[in-house]
C-alpha positions as CSV (number, residue, x, y, z in Angstrom):
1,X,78.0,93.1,45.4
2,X,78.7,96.4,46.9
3,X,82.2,97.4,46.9
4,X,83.7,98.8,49.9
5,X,84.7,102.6,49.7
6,X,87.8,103.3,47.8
7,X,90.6,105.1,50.0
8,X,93.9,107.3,49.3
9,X,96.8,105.4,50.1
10,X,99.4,106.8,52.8
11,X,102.5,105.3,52.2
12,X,105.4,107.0,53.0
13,X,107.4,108.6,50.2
14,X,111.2,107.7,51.2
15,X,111.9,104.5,53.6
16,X,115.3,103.2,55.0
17,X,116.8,99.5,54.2
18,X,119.8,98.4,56.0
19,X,120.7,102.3,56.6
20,X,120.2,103.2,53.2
21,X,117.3,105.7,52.2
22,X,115.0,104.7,49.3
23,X,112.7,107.2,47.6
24,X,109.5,105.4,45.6
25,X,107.8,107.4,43.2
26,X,104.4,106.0,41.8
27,X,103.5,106.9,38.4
28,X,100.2,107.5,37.2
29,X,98.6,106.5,33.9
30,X,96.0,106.0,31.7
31,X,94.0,102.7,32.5
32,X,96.0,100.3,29.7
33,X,93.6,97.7,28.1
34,X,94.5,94.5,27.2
35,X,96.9,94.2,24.3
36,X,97.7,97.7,24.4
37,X,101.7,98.3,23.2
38,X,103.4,98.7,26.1
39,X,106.6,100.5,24.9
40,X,104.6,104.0,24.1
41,X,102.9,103.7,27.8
42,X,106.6,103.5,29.1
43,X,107.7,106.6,27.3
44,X,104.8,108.7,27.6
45,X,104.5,108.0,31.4
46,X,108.1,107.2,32.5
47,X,110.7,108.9,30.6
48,X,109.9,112.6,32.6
49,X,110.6,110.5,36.1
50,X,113.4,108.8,35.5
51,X,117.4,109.6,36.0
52,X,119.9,107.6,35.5
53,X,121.1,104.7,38.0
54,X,117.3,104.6,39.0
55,X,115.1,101.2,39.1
56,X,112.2,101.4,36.9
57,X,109.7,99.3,38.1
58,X,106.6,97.9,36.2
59,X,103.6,96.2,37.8
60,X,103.2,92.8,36.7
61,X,99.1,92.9,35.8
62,X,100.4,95.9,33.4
63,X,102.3,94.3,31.6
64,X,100.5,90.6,31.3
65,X,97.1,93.1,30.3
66,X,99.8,94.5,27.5
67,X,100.6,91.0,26.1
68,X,96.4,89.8,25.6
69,X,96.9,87.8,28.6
70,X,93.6,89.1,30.7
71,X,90.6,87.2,29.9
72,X,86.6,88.4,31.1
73,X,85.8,86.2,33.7
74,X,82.5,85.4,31.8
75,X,84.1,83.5,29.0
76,X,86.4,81.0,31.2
77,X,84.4,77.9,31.4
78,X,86.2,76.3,34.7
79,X,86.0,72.5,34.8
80,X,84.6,70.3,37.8
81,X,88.2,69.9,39.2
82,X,88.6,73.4,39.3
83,X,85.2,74.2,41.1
84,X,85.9,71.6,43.8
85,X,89.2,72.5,44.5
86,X,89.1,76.3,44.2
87,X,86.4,75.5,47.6
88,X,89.3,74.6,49.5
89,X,91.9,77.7,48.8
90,X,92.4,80.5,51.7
91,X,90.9,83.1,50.9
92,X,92.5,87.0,51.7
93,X,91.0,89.8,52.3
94,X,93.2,91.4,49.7
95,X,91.6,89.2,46.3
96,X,90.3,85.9,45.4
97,X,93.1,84.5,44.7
98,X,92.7,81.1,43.5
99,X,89.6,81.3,45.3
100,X,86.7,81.0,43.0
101,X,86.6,78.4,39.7
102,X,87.3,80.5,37.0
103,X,90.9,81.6,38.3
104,X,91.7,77.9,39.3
105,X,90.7,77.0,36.3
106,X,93.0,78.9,34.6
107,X,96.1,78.0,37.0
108,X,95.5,74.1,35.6
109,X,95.7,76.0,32.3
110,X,98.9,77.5,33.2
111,X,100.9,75.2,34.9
112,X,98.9,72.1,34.1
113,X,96.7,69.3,36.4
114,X,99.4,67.3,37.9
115,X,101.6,70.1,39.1
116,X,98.1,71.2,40.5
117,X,96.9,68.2,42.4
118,X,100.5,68.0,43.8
119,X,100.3,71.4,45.4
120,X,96.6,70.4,46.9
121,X,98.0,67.3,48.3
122,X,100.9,68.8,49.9
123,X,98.5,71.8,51.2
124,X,96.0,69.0,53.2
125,X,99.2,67.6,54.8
126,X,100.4,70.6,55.8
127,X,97.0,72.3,57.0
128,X,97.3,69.5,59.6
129,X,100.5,70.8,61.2
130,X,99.0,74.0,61.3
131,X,100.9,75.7,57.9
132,X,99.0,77.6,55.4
133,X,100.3,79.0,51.6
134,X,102.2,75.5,50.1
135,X,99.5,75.4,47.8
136,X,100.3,78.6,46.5
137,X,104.5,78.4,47.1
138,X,104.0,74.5,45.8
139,X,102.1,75.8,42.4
140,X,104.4,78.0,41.8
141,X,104.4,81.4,40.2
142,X,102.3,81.6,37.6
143,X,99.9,79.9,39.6
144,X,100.1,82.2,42.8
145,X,100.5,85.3,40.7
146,X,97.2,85.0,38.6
147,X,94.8,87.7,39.7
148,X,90.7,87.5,39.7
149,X,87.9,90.3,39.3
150,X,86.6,92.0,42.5
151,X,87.5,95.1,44.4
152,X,89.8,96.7,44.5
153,X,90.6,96.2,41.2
154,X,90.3,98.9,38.9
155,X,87.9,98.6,36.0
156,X,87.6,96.5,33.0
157,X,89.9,94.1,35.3
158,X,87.6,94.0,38.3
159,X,85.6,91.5,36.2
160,X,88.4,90.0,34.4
161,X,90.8,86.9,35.2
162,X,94.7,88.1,34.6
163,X,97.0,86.0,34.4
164,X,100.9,86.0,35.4
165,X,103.3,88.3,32.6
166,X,104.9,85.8,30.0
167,X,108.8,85.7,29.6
168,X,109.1,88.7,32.2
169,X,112.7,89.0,32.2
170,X,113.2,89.0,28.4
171,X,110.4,92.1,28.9
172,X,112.8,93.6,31.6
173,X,115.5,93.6,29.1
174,X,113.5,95.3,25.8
175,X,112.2,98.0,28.5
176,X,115.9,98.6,29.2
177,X,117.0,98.6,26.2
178,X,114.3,100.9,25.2
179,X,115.0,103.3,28.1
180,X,118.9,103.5,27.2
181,X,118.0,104.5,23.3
182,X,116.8,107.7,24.9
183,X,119.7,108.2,26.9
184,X,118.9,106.6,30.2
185,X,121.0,104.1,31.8
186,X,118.7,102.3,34.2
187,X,117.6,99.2,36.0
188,X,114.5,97.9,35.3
189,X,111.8,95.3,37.3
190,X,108.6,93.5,36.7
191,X,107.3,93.7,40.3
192,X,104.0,91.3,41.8
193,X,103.5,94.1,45.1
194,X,100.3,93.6,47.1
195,X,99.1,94.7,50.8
196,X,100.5,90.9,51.5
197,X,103.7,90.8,49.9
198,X,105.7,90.6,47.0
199,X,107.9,89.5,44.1
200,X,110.0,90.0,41.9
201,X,108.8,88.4,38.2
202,X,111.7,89.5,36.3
203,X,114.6,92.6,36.0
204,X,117.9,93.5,34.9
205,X,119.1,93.3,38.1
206,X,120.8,90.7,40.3
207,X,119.3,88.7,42.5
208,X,120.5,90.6,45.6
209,X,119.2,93.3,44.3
210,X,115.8,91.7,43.5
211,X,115.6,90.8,47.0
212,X,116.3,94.1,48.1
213,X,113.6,95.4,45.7
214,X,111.1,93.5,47.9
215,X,112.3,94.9,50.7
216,X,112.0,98.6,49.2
217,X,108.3,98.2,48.1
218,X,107.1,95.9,50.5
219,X,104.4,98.2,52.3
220,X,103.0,98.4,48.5
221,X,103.2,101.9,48.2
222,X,102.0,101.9,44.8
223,X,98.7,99.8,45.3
224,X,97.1,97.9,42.6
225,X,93.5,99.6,42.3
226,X,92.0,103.2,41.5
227,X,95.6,104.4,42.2
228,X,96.1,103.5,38.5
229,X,99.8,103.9,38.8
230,X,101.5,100.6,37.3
231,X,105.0,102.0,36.6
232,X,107.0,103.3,39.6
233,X,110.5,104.9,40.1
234,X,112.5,103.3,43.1
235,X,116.2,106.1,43.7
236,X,118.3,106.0,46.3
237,X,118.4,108.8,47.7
238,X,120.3,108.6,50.8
């Protein structure tokens, strides 16, 4: 399949929230490969950006690739249940989704068949009152935040099923923790950002401030393709 031409992003660098100015600073880095440690990639890449009272942010795909949790689509055998129903899933512009077998297959995997039928179900009732995404908000997150190959994905993960980071706010707390031993006293996220929208997966923040978080990075100025930059800065600035 021929991909479609990759293009810079233009985000811009500082927005405004409630009357408050934000600056977002992407970070760039090496492409890291699944089960690659992910405290060094933190300090290599971060520890030159960051101040203190800053939010760290980490994208989740990172850090689930950093815990063996990204599997070649090739060797996930999807089941009959998950060929039919991945048939019947919206597809985005913006990724498959749960829109081809292998990453429903691995959504039964995750959050297991009856949660899965439940959210179909409640997505054919609702499709008739003209609604679209309970399948997804009814699934849950694990479900909604696995990610399949295809563009724009940057490689080995554009042929690669990812699934959602595993006890994300426990790996929010070690980043911090790491971060402070060299001096830094920050705030840290693990952050699910696309062109659609986003969420929060975990952080050492409140849940305000979560919310606000989505609010700060909600044009995804950070992308999740050939920009290559999974760790961000978010500082207010203003």
């Amino acid at each position: 399949m021929a991909h479609r031409p990759y293009q810079e992003r233009n985000r811009p660098r500082v927005v405004e929230i409630d009357g408050v100015s934000f600056e977002r600073i992407p970070i760039k880095t090496h492409v890291v490969l699944p089960g690659e440690p992910l405290e060094p990639v933190v300090e290599t890449y971060g520890l030159e950006h960051l101040r203190d009272g800053d939010w760290f942010f980490m994208t989740e795909k990172m850090v689930a690739a950093s815990q063996g949790r990204a599997y070649p689509v090739s060797e996930v055998a999807a089941r009959p249940l998950a060929t039919w129903l991945s048939k019947h899933v919206v597809k985005t512009p913006w990724g498959v989704g749960l829109g081809i077998p292998e990453t429903m297959e691995m959504a039964i995997r995750e959050v297991g068949t009856p949660r899965i039928l439940v959210a179909a179900a409640v997505s054919v009732v609702s499709k008739l009152f003209g609604r679209t995404g309970d399948f997804y908000r009814v699934a849950g997150k694990k479900a909604r935040g696995i990610d399949g190959p295809g563009y724009p994905t940057i490689p080995p993960y554009d042929e690669m099923v990812v699934l959602t980071a595993a006890e994300p706010y426990r790996v929010s707390e070690r980043i911090r923790e790491l971060l402070a031993g060299h001096g830094l006293d920050v705030q840290v996220l693990l952050v699910d950002i696309n062109d659609l929208g986003g969420n929060i997966l975990g952080s050492t923040v409140s849940a305000d401030d979560e919310k606000l978080a989505v609010r700060v990075l909600k044009d995804n100025p950070i992308g999740q393709g050939h920009e290559s930059t999974p760790l961000g800065v978010i500082r207010r600035v203003g």
